[in-house]
C-alpha positions in Angstrom: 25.7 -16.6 -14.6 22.6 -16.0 -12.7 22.9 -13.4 -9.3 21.8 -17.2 -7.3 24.8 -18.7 -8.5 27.4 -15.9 -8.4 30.1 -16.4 -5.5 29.0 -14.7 -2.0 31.9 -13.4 0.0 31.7 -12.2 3.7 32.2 -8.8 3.9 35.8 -8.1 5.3 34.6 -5.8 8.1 32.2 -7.5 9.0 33.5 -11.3 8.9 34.6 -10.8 12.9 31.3 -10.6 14.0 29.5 -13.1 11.7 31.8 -15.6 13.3 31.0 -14.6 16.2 27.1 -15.2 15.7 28.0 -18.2 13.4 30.4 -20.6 14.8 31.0 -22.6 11.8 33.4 -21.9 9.1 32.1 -20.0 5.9 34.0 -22.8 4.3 31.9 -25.4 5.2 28.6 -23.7 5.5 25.7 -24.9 3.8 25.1 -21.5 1.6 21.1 -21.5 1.9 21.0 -21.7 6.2 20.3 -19.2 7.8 20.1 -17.7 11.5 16.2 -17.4 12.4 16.3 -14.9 15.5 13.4 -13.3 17.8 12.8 -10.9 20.4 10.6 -8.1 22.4 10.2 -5.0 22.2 9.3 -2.8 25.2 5.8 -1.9 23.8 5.2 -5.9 24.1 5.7 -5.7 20.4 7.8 -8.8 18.5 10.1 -8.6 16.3 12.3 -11.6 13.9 14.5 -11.7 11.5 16.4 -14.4 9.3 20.1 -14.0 8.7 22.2 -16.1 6.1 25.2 -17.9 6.8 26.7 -16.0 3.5 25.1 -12.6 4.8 25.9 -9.6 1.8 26.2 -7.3 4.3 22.7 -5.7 3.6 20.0 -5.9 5.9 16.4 -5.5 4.8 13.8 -3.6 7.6 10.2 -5.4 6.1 6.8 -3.3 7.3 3.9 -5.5 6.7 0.2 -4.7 5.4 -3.1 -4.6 7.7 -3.8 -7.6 9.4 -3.1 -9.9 11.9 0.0 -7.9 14.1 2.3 -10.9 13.8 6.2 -10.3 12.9 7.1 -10.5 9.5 10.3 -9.9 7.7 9.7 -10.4 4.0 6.7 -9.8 1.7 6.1 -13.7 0.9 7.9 -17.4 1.6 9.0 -16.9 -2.2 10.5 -13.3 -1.5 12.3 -14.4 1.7 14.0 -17.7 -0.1 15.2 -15.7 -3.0 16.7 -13.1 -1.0 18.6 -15.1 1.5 20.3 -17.1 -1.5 21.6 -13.8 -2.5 22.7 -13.1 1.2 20.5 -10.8 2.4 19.6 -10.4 6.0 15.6 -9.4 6.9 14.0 -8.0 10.4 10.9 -7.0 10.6 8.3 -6.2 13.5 4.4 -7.1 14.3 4.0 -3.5 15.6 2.2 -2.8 19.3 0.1 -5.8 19.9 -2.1 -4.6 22.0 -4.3 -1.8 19.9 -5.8 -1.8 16.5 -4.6 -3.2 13.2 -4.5 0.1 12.1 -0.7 0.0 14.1 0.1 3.2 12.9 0.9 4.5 16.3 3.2 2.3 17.0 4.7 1.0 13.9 7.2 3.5 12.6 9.2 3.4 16.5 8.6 0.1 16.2 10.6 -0.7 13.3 13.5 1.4 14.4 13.5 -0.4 17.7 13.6 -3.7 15.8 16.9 -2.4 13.9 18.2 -1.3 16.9 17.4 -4.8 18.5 18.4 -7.1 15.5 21.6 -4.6 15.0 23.1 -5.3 19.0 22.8 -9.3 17.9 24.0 -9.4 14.3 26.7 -6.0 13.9 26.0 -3.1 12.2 25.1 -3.5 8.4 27.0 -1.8 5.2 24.0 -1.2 4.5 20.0 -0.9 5.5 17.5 -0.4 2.9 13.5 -0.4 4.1 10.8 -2.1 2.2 7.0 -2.2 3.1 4.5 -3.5 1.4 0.6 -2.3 1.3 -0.2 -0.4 5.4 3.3 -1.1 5.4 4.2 0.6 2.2 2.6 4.1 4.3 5.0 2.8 7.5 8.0 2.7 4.7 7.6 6.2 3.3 7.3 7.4 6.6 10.7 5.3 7.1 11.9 7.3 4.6 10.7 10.5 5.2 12.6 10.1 8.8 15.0 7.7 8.6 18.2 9.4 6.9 20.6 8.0 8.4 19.6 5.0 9.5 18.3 3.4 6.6 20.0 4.1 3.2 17.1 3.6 0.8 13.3 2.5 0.8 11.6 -0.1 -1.3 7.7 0.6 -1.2 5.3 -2.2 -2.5 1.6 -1.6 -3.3 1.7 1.4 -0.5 -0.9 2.8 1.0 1.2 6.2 0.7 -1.8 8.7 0.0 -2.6 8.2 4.0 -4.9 7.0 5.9 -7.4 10.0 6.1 -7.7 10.1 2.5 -8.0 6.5 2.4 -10.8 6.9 4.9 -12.7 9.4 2.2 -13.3 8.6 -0.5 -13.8 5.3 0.8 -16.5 7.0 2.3 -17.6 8.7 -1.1 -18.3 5.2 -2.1 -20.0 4.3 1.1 -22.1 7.1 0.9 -23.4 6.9 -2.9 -24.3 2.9 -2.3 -26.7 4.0 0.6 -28.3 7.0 -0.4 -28.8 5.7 -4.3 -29.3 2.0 -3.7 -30.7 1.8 -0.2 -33.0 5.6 -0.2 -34.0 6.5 2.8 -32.8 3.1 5.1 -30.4 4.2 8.2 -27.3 2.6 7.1 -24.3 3.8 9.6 -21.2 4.4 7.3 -18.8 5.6 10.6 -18.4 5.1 14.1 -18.8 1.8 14.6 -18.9 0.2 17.9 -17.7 -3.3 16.8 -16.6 -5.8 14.3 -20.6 -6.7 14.2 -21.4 -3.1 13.0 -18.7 -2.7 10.5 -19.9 -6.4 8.9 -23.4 -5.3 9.1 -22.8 -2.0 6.9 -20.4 -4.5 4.8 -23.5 -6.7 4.4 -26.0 -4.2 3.7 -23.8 -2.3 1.5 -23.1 -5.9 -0.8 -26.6 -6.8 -1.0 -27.2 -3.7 -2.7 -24.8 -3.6 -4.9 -25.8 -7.0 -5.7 -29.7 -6.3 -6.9 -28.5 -3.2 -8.0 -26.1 -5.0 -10.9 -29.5 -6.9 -12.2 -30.6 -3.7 -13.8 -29.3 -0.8 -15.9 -30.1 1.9 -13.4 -28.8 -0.1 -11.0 -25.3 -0.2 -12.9 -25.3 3.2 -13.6 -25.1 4.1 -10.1 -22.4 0.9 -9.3 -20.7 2.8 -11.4 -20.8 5.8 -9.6 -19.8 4.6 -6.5 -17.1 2.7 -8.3 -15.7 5.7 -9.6 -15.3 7.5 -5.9 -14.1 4.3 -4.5 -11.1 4.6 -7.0 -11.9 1.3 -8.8 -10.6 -0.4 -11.3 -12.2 -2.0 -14.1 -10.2 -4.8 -14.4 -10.5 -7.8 -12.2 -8.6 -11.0 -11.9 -8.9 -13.6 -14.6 -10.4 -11.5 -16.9 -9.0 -10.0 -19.9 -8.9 -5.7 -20.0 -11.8 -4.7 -21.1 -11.9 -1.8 -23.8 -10.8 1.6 -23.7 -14.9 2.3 -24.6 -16.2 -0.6 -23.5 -18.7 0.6 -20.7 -20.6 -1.9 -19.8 -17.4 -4.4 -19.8 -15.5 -2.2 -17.4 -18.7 -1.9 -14.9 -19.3 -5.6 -15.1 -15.5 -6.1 -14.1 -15.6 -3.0 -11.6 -19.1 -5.1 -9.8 -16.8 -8.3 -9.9 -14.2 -6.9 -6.8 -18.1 -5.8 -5.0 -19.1 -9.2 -5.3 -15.6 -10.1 -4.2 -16.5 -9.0 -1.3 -14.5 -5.8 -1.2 -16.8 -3.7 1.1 -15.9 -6.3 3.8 -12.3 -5.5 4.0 -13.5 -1.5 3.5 -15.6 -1.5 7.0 -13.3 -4.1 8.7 -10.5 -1.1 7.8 -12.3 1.4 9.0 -13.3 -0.2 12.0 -9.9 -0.5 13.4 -9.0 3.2 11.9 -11.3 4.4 13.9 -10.1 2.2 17.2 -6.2 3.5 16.3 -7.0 7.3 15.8 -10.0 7.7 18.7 -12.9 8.2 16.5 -14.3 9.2 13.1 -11.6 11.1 10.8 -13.6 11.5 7.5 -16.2 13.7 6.4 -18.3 14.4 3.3 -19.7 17.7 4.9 -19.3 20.1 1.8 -18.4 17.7 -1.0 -19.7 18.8 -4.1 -20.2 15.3 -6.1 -20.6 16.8 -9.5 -17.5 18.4 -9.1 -15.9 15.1 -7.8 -17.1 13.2 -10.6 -15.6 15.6 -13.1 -12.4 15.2 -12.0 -12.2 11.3 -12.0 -10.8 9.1 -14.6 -14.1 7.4 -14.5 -16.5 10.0 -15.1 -17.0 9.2 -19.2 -18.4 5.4 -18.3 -20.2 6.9 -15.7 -22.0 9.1 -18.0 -22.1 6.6 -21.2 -24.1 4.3 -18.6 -26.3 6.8 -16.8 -27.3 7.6 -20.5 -27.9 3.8 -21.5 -30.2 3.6 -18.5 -32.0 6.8 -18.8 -31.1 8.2 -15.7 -30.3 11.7 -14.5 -27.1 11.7 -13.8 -27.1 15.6 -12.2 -30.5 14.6 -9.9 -28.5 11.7 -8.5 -25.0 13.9 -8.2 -27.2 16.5 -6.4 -28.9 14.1 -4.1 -25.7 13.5 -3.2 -24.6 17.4 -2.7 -27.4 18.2 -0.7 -27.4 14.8 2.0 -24.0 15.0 2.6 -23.4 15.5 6.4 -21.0 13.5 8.1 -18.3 15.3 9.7 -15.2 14.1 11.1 -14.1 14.1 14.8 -11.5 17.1 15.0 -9.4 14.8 17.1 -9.3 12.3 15.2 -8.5 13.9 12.2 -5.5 15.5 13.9 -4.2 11.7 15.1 -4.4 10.9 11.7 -2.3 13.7 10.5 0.1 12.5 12.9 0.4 8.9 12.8 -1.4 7.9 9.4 0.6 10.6 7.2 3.5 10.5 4.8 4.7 12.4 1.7 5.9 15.9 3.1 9.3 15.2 2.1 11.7 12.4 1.8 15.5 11.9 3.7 16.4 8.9 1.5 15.7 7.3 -2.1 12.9 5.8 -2.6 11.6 3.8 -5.1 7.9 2.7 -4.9 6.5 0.2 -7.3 2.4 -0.6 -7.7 -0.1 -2.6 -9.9 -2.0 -0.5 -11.8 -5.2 -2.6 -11.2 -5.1 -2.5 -7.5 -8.6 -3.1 -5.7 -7.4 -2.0 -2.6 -5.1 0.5 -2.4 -5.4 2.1 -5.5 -2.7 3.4 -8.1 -3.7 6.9 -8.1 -2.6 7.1 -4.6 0.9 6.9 -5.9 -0.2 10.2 -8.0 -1.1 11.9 -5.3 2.0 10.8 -2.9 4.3 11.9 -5.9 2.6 15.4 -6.2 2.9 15.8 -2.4 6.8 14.6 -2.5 7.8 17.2 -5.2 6.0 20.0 -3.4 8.0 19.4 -0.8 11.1 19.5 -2.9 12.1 15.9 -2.7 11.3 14.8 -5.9 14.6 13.9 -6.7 14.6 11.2 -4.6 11.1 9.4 -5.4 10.8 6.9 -8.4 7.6 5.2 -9.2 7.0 2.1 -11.2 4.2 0.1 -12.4 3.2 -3.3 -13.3 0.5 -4.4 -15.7 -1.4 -6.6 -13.5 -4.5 -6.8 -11.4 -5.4 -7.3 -8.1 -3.4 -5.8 -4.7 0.1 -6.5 -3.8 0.1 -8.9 -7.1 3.7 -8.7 -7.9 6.2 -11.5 -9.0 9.4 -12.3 -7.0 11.3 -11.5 -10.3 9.6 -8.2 -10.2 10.0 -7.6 -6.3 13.6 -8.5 -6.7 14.6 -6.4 -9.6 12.9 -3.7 -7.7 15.6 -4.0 -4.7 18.5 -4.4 -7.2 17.4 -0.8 -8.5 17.0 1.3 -4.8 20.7 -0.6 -4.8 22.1 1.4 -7.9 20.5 4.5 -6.6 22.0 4.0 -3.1 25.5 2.7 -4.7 26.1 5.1 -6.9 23.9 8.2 -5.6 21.9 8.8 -9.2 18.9 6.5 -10.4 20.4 7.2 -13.9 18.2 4.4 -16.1 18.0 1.7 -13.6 14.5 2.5 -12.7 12.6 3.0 -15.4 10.1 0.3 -16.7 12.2 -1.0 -19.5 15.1 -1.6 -17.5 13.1 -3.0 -14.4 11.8 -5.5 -16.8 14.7 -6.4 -18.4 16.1 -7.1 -14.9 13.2 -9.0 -13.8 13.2 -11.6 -17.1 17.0 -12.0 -16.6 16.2 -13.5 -13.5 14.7 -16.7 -14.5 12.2 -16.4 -12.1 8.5 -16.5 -12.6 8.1 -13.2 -14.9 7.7 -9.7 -15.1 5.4 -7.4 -16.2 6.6 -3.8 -15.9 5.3 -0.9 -17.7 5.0 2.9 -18.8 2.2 4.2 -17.0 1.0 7.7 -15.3 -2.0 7.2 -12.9 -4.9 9.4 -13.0 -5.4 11.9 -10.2 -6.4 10.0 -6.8 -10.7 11.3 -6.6 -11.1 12.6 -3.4 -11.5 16.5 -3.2 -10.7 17.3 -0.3 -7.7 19.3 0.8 -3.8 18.2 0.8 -3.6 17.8 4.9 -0.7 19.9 6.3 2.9 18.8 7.1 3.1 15.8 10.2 5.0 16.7 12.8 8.4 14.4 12.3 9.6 11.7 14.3 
């Protein structure tokens, strides 16, 4: 029998108050309504959640990705229809309206004030487990760094966990090598950007070289390059995996997410970075790029394609070395730290699940977060899974799902014991009869960014 069609029973303690929200029998209720509700918050920001009439007695606090800040309690339609025909309950916020899309100063307080809110209408759940996907993954470990006792256990989708300021370098790595290699000596301004029409101009110009660039094999060699300190995979959508070895397969697929129009989103991200945190907060002042390079996963196609082409790969890395100026604003960097930070520790389990091709936020941030968790001593509490998939956020609702049902075990019965673990996520998954799974072993290569581990945020 499938979880969809199992019986749901009203919790005992809490069938008083469902009534009381509910007015008709659980008798003669249709099992898949459900209770759409909405409010304020006192920042202006929204918040809404969906409640079954056969509510489980968990709720589910949803933090969504960058964008749009519009209320959303579930990480698809699909997602939210499944869920509620097992009984769950959702809430989730738009965060502070009124600044950037970068809503990291508000989003955190946010989605505790939405608990608090949706709580006073609906009772107090048996239990509250966070899940945020993507921005909103960062938001949910943040959740779950600060949130013990409130929130029993965090799901985290696709998250942007290794923070914003490292998100913000070696994004600007990438940045960086495009202009100075492909665009020599044109004034191309990678940060502080006055408005939406700057950040799409660099976007532009940025593209447009990449795009001659991929005609020729210097030209790839250094695509490659940059692709490497963006954190890139070389594996886009609708394309088979190329070859362990196969060089120029992996670049082509690696300029296929440029021509995607990738650099786009970058600046449009950075543009509303900067508006949250009150300026700049990345800097290449100091990088050395050979030393970069040597720590990436990517550095062998880099050099198997700088040899194809004839290029000097240590002329171009020291180019690099010896322009690299941009500093960060001290301020900025320090509102980051605050706001835009997670890791330093954990209060409750966590279980955080990524594609291992993901464009945007890419999987080695989960290394990174991982490494930063278990320094802090927390590393009991952390599980991390993978699918084998490409593209950001590209998970199945059988995946998503079976994801939840493990942070449940761990919550239930206080140990992760094998629920977590890819073979047992996937078994989960297919048992579901949903639209497939696709988990599997995997350890992510070191995040390439070289700069320090930022120190401990101050705690909420």
């Amino acid at each position: 029998m499938s979880a969809r069609t199992r019986p749901r029973v009203v919790l005992a303690a809490l069938a008083s108050a469902a009534l009381a929200i509910f007015p008709w029998s659980a008798a003669q209720a249709d099992p898949t309504a459900t209770a759409h509700l909405t409010g304020t918050l006192a920042d202006g920001a929204t918040w809404v959640a969906d409640v079954p009439d056969r509510w489980n007695g968990t709720l589910l606090l949803f933090s969504h990705g960058f964008g749009p800040t519009v209320a959303q309690d579930a990480p698809s339609d699909a997602v939210r229809t499944e869920l509620l025909a097992e009984g769950y309950a959702m809430a989730g916020s738009s965060y502070d309206p009124h600044g950037s899309m970068w809503a990291l100063n508000s989003a955190e307080l946010d989605q505790f004030a939405t608990l608090d809110a949706v709580t006073a209408k609906i009772g107090t759940p048996r239990r509250t487990l966070a899940v945020g996907q993507s921005m909103g993954g960062l938001v949910n470990a943040q959740i779950a760094r600060d949130g013990a006792g409130r929130v029993d256990g965090a799901l985290g989708l696709c998250g942007l966990v290794a923070g914003g300021t490292d998100l913000d370098n070696y994004q600007l790595d990438a940045e960086y090598t495009i202009a100075r290699l492909l665009l020599p000596g044109q004034d191309v301004g990678l940060v502080r950007f006055g408005s939406a029409d700057d950040a799409a101009a660099t976007a532009a110009k940025l593209t447009d070289a990449v795009t001659a660039a991929q005609a020729t094999p210097r030209g790839r060699a250094r695509i490659a390059l940059a692709a490497a300190f963006l954190n890139l995979p070389a594996w886009a959508p609708g394309r088979d995996r190329p070859a362990p070895t196969d060089w120029a397969g992996q670049e082509e697929q690696q300029y296929t997410w440029f021509a995607q129009g990738i650099l786009s989103f970058v600046e449009g991200g950075r543009l509303a970075m900067e508006q949250s945190v009150g300026g700049n907060n990345s800097s290449n002042r100091g990088v050395d790029y050979a030393n970069l390079l040597a720590g990436s996963a990517h550095a062998p196609r880099v050099r198997a394609l700088y040899r194809t082409a004839g290029l000097d790969l240590r002329a171009d890395l020291t180019s690099l070395t010896r322009g690299a100026s941009i500093a960060a604003d001290p301020a900025a960097v320090r509102t980051a730290q605050r706001t835009s930070s997670a890791g330093q520790g954990l209060g409750v389990p966590l279980l955080d699940v990524h594609t291992i091709a993901d464009n945007l936020v890419p999987v080695e941030q989960e290394r990174r977060f991982g490494d930063r968790v278990r320094t802090a001593g927390d590393g009991a509490l952390l599980r991390q899974a993978y699918v084998e998939r490409q593209g950001h956020c590209a998970f199945t609702t059988a995946e998503t799902v079976a994801a939840l049902q493990a942070l449940e075990h761990r919550v239930t019965t206080g140990h992760w014991d094998d629920a977590a673990t890819p073979a047992a996520l996937q078994r989960s998954a297919t048992a579901l009869g949903l639209d497939g799974a696709a988990y599997t072993p995997y350890r992510p290569a070191r995040l390439t960014v070289g700069r320090d581990r930022p120190a401990p945020p101050v705690r909420h």
